[in-house]
Backbone as CSV, one residue per row, in Angstrom:
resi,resn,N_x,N_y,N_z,CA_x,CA_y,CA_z,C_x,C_y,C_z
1,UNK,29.288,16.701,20.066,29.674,17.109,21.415,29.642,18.623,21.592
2,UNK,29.135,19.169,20.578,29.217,20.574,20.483,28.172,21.089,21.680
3,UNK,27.254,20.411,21.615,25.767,20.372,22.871,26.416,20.816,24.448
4,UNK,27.516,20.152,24.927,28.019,20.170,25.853,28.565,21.888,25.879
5,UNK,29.166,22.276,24.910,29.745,23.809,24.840,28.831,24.528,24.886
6,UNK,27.713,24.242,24.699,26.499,25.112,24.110,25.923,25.623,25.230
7,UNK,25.325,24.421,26.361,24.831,24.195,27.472,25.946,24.801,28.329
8,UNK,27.156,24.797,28.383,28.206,25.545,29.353,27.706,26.974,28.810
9,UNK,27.681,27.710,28.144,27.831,28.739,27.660,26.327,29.247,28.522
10,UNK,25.022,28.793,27.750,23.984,29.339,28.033,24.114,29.294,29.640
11,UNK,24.585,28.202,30.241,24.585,28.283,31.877,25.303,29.455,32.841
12,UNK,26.149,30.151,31.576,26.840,31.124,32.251,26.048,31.841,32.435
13,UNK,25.398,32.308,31.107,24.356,33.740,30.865,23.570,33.939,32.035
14,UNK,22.533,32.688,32.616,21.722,32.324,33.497,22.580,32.533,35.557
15,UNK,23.581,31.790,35.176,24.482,32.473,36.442,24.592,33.795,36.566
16,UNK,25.067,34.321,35.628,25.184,35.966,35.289,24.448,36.916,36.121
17,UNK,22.828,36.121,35.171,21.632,36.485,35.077,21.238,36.076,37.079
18,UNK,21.534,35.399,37.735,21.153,35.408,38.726,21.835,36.142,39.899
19,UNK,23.114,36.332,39.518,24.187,36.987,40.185,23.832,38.328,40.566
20,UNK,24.075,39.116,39.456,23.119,40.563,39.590,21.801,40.924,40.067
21,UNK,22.058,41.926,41.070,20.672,42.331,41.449,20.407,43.985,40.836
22,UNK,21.120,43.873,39.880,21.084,45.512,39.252,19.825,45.101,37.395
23,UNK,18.816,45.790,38.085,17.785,45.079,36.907,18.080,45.588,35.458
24,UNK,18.836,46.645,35.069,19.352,47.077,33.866,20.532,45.809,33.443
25,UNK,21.329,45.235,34.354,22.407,44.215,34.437,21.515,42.979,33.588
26,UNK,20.497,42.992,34.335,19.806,41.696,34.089,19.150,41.675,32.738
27,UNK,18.664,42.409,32.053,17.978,43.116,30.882,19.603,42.845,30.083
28,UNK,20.503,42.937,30.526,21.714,42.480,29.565,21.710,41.231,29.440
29,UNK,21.835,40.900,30.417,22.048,39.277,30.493,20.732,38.599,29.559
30,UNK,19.889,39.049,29.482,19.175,38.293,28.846,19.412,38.730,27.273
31,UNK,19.538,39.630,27.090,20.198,40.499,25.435,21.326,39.010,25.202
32,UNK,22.382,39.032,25.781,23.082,38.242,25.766,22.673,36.637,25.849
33,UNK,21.722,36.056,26.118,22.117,34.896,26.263,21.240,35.082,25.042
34,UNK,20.345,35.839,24.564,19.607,35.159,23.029,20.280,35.816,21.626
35,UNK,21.404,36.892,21.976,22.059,37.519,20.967,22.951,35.601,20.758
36,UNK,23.322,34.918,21.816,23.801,33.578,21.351,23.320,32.349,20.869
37,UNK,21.599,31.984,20.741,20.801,31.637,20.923,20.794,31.829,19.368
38,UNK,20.267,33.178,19.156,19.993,33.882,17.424,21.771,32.807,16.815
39,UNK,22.741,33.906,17.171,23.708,33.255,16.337,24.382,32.020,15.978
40,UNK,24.226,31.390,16.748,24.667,29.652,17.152,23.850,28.623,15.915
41,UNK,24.388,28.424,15.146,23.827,27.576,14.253,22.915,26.512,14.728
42,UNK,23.663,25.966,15.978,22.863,24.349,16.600,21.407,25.028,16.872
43,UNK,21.485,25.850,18.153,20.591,26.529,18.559,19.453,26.645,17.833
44,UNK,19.870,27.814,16.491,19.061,27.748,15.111,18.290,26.892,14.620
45,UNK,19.003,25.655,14.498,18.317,24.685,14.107,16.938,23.865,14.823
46,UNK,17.108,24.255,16.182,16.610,23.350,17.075,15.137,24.175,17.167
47,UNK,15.492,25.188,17.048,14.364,26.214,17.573,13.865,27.041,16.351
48,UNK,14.557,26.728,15.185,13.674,27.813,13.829,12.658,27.962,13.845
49,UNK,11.761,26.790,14.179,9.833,27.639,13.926,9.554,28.625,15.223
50,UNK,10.271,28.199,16.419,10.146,28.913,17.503,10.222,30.079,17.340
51,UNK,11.584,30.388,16.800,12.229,31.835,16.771,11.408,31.784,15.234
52,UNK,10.859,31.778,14.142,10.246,32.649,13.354,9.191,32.815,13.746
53,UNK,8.701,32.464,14.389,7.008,32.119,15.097,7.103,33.839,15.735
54,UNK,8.040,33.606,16.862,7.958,34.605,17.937,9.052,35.628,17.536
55,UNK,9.844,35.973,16.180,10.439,36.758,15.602,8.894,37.692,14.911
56,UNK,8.103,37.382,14.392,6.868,37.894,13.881,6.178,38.616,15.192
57,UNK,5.853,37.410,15.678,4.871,38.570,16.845,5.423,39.337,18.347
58,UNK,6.659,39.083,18.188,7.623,39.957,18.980,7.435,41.593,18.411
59,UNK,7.150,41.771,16.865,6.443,43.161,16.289,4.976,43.526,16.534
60,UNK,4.715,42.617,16.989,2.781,43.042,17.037,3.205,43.885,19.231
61,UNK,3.675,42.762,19.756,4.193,43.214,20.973,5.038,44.551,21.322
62,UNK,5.509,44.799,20.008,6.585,46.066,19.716,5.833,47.464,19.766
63,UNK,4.370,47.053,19.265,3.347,48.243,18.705,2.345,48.228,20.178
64,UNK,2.702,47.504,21.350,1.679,47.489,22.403,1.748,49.102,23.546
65,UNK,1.271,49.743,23.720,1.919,50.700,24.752,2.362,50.227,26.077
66,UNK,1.308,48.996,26.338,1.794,48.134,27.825,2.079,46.890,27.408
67,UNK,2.845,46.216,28.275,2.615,44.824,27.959,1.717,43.923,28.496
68,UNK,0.957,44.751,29.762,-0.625,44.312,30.353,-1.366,43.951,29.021
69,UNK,-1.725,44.613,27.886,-2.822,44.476,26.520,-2.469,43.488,26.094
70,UNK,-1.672,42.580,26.403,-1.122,41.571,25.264,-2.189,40.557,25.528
71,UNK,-2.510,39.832,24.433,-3.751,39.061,24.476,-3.430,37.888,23.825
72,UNK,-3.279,36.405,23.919,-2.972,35.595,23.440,-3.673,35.267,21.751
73,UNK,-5.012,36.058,21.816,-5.630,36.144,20.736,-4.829,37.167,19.349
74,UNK,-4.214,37.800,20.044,-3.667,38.938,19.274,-2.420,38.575,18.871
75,UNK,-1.936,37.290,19.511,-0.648,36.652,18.737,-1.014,35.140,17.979
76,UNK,-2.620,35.314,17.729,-2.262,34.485,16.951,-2.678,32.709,17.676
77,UNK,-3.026,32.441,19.278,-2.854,31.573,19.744,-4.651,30.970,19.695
78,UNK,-4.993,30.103,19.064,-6.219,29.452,18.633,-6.245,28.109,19.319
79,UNK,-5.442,27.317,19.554,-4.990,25.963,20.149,-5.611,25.951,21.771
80,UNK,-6.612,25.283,21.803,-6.977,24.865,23.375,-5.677,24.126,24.736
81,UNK,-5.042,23.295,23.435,-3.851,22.385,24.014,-3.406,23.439,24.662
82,UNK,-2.792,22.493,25.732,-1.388,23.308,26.655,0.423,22.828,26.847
83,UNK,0.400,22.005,25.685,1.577,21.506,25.504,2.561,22.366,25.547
84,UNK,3.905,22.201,26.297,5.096,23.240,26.232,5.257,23.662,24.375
85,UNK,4.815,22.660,23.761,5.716,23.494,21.936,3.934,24.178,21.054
86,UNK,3.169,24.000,22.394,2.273,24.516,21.566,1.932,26.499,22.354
87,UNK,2.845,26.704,23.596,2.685,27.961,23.699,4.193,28.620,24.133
88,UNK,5.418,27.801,23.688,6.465,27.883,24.330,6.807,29.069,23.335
89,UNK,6.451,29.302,22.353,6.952,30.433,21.170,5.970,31.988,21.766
90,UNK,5.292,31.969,22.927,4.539,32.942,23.302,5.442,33.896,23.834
91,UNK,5.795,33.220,24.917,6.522,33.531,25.960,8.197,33.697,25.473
92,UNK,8.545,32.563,24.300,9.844,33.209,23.710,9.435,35.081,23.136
93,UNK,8.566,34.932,22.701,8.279,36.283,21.697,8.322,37.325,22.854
94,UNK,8.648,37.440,23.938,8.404,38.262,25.173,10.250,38.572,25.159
95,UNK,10.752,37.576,24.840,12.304,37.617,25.245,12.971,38.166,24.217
96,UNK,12.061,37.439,23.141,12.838,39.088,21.817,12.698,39.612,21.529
97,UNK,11.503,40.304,21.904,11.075,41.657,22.126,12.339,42.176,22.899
98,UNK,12.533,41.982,24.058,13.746,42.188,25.318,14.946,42.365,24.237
99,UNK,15.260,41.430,23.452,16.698,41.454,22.646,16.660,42.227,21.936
100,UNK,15.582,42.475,21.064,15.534,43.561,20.113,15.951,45.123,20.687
101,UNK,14.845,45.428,21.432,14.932,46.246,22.477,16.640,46.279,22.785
102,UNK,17.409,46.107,23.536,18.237,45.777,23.659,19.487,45.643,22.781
103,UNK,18.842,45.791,21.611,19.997,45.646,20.693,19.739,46.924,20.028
104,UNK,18.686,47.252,19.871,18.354,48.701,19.569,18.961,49.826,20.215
105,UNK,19.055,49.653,21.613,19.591,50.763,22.149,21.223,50.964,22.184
106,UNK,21.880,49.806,21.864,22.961,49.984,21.471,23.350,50.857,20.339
107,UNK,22.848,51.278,19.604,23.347,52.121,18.849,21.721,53.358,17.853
108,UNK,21.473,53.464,19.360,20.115,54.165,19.449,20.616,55.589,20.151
109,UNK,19.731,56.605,19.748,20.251,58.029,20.154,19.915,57.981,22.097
110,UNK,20.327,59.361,22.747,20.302,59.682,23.993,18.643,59.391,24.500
111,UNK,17.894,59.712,23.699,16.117,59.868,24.079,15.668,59.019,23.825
112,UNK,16.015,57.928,22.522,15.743,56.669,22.349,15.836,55.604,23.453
113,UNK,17.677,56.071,23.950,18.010,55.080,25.346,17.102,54.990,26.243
114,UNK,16.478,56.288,26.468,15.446,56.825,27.354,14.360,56.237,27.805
115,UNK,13.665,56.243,26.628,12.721,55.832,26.306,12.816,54.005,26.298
116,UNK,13.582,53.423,25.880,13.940,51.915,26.212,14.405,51.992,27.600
117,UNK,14.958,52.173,28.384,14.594,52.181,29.803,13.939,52.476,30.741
118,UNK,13.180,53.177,30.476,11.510,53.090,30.795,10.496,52.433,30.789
119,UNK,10.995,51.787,29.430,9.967,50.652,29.158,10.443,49.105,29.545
120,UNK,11.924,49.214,29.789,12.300,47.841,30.980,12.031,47.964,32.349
121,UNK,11.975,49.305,33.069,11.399,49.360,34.027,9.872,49.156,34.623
122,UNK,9.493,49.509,33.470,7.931,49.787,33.688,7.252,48.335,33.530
123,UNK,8.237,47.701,32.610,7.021,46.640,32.167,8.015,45.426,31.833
124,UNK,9.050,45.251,32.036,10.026,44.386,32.346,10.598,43.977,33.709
125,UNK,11.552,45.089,34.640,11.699,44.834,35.677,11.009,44.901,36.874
126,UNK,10.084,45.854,36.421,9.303,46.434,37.369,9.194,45.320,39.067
127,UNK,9.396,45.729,39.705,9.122,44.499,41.310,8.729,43.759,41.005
128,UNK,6.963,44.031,40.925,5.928,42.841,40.799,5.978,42.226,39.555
129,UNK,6.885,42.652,38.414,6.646,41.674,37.159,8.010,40.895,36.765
130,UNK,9.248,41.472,37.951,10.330,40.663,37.785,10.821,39.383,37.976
131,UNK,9.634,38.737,39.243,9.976,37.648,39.523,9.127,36.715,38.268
132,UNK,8.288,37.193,37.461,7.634,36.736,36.296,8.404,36.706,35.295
133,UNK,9.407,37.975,35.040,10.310,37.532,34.232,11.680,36.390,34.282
134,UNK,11.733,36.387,35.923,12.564,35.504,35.970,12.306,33.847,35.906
135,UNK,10.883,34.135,36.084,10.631,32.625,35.856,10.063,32.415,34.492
136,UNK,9.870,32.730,33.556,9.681,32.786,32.111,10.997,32.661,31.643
137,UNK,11.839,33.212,31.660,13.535,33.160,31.298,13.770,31.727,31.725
138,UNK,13.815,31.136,33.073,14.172,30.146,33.455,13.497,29.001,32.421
139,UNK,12.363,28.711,32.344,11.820,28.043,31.840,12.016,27.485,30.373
140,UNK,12.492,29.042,29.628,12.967,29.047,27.807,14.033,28.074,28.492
141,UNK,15.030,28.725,29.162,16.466,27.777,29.229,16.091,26.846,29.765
142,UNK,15.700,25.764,30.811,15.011,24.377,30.824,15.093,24.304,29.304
143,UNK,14.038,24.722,29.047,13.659,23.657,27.757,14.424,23.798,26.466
144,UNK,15.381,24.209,26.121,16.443,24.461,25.114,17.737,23.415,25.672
145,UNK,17.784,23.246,27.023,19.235,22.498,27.705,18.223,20.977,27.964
146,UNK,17.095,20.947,27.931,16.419,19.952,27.427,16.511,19.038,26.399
147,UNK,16.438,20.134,25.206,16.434,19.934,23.990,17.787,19.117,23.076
148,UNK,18.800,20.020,24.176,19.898,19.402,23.927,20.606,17.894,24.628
149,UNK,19.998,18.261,25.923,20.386,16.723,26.607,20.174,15.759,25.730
150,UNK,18.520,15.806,25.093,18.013,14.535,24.472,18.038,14.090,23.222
151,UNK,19.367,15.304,22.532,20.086,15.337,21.497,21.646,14.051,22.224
152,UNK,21.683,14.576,22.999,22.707,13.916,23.642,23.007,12.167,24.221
153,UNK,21.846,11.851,24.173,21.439,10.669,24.745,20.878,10.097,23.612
154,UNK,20.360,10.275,22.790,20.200,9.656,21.309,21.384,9.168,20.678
155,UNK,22.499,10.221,20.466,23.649,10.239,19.833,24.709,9.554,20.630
156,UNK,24.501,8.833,22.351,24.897,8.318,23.539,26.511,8.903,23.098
157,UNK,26.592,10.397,22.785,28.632,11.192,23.049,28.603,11.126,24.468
158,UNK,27.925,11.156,25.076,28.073,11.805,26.552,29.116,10.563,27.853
159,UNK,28.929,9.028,26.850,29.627,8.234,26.929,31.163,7.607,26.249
160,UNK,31.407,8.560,25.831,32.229,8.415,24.514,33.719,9.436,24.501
161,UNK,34.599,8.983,24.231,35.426,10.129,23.904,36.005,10.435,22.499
162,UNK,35.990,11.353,22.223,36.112,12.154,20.716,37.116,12.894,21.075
163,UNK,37.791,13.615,19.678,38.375,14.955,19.554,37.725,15.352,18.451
164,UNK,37.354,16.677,18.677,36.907,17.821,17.468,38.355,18.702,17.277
165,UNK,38.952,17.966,16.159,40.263,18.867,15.610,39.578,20.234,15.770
166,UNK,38.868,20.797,15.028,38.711,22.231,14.281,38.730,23.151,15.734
167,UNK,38.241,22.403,16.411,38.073,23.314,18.420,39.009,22.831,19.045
168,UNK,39.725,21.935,18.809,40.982,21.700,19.313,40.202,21.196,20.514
169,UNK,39.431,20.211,21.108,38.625,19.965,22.003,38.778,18.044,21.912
170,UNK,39.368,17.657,23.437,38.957,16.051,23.388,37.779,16.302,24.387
171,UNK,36.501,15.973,23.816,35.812,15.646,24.911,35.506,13.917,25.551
172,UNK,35.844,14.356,26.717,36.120,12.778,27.842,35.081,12.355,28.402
173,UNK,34.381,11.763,27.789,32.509,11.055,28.738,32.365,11.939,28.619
174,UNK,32.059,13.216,27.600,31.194,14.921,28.170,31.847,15.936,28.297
175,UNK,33.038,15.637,28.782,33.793,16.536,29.524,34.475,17.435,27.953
176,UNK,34.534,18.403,27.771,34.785,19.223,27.148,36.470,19.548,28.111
177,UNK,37.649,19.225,27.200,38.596,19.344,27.157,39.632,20.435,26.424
178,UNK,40.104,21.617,26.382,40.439,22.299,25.621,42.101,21.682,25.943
179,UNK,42.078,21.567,24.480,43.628,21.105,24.255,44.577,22.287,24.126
180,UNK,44.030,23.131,22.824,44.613,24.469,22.257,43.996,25.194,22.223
181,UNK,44.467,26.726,22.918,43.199,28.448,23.270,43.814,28.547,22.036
182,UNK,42.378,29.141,21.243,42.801,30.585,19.956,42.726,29.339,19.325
183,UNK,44.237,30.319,18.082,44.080,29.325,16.940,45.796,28.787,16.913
184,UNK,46.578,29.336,17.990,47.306,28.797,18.320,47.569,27.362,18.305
185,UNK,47.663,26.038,17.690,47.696,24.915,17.401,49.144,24.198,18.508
186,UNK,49.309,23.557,19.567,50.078,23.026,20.192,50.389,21.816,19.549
187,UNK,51.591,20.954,20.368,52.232,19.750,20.071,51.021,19.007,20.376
188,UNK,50.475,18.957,21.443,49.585,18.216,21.753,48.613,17.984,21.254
189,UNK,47.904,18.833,20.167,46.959,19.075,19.254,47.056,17.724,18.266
190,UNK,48.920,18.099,17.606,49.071,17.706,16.487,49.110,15.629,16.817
191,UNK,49.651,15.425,18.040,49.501,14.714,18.276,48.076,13.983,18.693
192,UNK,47.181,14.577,18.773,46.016,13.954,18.870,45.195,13.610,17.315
193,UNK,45.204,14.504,16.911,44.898,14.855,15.346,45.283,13.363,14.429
194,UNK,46.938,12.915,15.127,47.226,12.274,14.348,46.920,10.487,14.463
195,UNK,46.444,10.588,15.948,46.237,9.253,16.539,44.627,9.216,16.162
196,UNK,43.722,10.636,16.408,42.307,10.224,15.990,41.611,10.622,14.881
197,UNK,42.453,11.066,13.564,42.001,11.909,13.069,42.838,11.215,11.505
198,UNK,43.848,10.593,11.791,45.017,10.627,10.442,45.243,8.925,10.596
199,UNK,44.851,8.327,11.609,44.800,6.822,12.371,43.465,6.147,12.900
200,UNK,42.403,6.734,12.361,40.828,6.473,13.165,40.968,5.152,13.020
201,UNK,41.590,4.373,11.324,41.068,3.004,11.602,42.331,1.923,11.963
202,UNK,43.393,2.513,12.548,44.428,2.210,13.602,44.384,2.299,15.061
203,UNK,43.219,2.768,15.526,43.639,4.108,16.999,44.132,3.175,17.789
204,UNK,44.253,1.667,17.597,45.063,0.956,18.726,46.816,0.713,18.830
205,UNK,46.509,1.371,17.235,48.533,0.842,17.566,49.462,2.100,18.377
206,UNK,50.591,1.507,18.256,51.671,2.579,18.990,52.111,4.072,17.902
207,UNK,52.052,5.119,18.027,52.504,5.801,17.069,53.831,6.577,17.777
208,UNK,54.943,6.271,16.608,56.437,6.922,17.080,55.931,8.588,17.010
209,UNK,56.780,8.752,18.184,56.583,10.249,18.055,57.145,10.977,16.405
210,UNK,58.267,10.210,16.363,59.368,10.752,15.244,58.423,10.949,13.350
211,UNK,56.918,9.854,13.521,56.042,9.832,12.870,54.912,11.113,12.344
212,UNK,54.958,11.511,13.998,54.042,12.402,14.204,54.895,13.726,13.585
213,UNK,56.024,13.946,14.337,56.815,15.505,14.129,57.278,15.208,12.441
214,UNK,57.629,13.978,12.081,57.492,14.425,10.142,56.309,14.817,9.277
215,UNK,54.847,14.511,10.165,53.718,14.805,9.914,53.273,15.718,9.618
216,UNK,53.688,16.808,10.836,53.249,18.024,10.883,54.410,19.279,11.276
217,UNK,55.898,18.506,11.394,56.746,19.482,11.569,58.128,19.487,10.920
218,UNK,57.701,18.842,9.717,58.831,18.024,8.999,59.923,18.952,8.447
219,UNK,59.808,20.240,8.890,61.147,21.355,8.271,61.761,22.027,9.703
220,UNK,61.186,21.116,11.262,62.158,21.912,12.438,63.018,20.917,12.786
221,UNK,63.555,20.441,13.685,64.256,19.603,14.536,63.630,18.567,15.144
222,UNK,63.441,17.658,15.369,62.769,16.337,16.119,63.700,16.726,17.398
223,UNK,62.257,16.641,18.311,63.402,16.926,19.744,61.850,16.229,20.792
224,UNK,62.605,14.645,20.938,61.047,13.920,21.726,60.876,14.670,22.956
225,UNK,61.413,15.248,23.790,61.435,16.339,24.678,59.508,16.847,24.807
226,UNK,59.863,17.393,23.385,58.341,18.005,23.087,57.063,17.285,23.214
227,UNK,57.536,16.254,22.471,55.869,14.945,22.643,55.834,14.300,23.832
228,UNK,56.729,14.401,24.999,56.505,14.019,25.865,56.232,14.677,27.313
229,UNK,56.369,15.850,26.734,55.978,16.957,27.306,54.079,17.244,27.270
230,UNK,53.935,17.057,25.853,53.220,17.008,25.518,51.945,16.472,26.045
231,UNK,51.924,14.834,26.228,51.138,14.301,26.553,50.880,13.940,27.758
232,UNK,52.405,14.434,28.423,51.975,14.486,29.848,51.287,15.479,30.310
233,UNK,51.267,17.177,29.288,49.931,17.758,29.405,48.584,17.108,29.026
234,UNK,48.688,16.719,28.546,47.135,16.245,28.154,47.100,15.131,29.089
235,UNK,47.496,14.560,29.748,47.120,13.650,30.754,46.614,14.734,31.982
236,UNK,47.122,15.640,32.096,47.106,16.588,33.552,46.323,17.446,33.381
237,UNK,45.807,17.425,31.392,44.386,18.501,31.640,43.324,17.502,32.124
238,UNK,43.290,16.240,31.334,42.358,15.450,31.595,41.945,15.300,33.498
239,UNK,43.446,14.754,33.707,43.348,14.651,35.234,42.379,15.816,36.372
240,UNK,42.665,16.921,35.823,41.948,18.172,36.345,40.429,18.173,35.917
241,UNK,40.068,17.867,34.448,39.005,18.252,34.039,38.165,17.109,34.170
242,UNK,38.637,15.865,34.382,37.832,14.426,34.549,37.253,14.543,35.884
243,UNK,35.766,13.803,36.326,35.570,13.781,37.144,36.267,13.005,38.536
244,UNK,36.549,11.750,37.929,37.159,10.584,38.610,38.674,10.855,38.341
245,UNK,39.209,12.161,38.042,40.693,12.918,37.920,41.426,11.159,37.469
246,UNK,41.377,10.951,36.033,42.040,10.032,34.991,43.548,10.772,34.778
247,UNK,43.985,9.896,35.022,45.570,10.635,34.584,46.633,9.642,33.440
248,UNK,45.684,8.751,33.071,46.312,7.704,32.607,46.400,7.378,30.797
249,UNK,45.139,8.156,30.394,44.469,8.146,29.089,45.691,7.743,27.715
250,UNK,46.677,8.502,27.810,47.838,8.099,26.857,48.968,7.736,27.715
251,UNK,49.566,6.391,26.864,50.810,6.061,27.409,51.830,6.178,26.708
252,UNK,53.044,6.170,27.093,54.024,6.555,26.061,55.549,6.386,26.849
253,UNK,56.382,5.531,25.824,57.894,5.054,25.743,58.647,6.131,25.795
254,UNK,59.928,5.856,26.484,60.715,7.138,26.102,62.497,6.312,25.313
255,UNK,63.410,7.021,25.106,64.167,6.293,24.528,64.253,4.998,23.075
256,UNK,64.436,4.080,22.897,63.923,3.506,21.513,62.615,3.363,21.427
257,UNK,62.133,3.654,22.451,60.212,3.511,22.553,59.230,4.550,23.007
258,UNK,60.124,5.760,21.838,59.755,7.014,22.266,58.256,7.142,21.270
259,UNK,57.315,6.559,21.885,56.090,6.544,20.910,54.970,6.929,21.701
260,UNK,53.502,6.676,21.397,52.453,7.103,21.821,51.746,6.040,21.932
261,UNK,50.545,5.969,22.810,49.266,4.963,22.694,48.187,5.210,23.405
262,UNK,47.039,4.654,23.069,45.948,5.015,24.208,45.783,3.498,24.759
263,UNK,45.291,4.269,26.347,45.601,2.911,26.870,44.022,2.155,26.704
264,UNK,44.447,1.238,26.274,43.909,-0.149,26.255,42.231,-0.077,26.829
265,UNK,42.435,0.570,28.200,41.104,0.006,28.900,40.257,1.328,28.166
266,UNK,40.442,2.164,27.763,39.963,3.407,26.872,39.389,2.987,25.583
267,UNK,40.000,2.300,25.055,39.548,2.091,23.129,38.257,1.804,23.091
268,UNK,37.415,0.977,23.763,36.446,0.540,23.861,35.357,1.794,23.581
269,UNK,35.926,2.643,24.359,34.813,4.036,24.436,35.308,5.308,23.442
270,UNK,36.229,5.012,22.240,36.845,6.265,21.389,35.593,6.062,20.324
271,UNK,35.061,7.049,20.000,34.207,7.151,18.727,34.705,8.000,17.676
């Protein structure tokens, strides 16, 4: 379900990226969405020949004085085909050139800066070659949020609800749920942890709260106050973050039946 975070993230960059009409702004935004792209392990994986392909001749492009000279012959492109994975590493090699660039001038002298903004103007933003860059950009992201959808629909999470302890994340049909910001760990955490995580091949029975807080809090006070506090947050993130606003997902006793459960019409879809 990590796909879902991935695809939120890159969609920001691209909002960002459309928001601004300041073309130095935009030359960030794109630094940024592949400085995440490079670091993101999933990403990595999906796209390694891509990005070593067009990590190589992003240097032959480096040594061009214009980017008019660039010649498909000169990177290397022999293939008549016109398949997206047979020239999609062309047009990546254009964008990290941009990142490099870009990452260079971050900690590049006053004349260096110079000189890299000149050369986003001239041959990056320039009027007539911006709406080219914007539709080359568009296109990498298509086909990477592509890549991932049909990661997504193989693996059918997008129907499913999970928790990823380590992100503190229930995702609901898709829905990316943040239980706990940081590394801050909540009641509500511990209580999920313990129904999907410490109970996977139980997840239908009732769990006492009083179970849970010896679990994970077995040197404070038991005070059900907390777990029921608790899960009536996590019902009210869900409620907000669900499309069809679910408010029902855990049920729970109070008094001798101060326990937990998922309801019933749910189990069917917990993976």
């Amino acid at each position: 379900m990590k796909n879902i975070l991935i695809m939120e993230k890159l969609n920001s960059f691209i909002k960002s990226f459309q928001e601004t009409t300041n073309s130095f702004e935009k030359v960030v935004c794109i630094h940024d969405y592949f400085d995440y792209v490079k670091t993101d392990d999933k990403l990595n994986e999906l796209l390694k020949n891509i990005i070593k392909r067009s990590e190589k001749n992003a240097k032959k492009i480096f040594e061009l004085k214009k980017i008019e000279n660039l010649t498909l012959k000169e990177l290397g492109y022999k293939n008549g085909k016109c398949d997206i994975e047979d020239f999609f590493w062309i047009i990546f090699s254009l964008y990290m050139l941009i990142y490099k660039k870009m990452k260079l001038y971050k900690t590049a002298n006053k004349i260096e800066r110079k000189k890299i903004e000149k050369f986003m103007a001239q041959e990056i933003t320039r009027p007539d070659l911006l709406k080219l860059t914007e539709t080359f950009f568009f296109l990498i992201h298509q086909y990477i949020i592509t890549l991932l959808n049909r990661e997504n629909f193989i693996n059918n999470d997008s129907g499913k609800i999970i928790f990823d302890e380590k992100q503190s994340i229930l995702y609901f049909y898709g829905k990316p749920i943040k239980i706990s910001k940081y590394k801050n760990k909540t009641v509500g955490h511990y209580v999920l942890k313990y129904i999907f995580i410490k109970n996977k091949n139980t997840i239908n029975n009732n769990f006492p709260f009083s179970e849970i807080h010896d679990d994970e809090y077995k040197d404070e006070e038991y005070k059900q106050t907390k777990y029921t506090t608790a899960c009536n947050d996590i019902n009210e993130k869900i409620r907000i973050g669900s499309p069809t606003k679910i408010n029902d997902f855990l049920e729970f006793g109070k008094g001798k039946k101060s326990e937990v459960w998922i309801n019933s019409k749910y189990l069917k879809d917990i993976k």
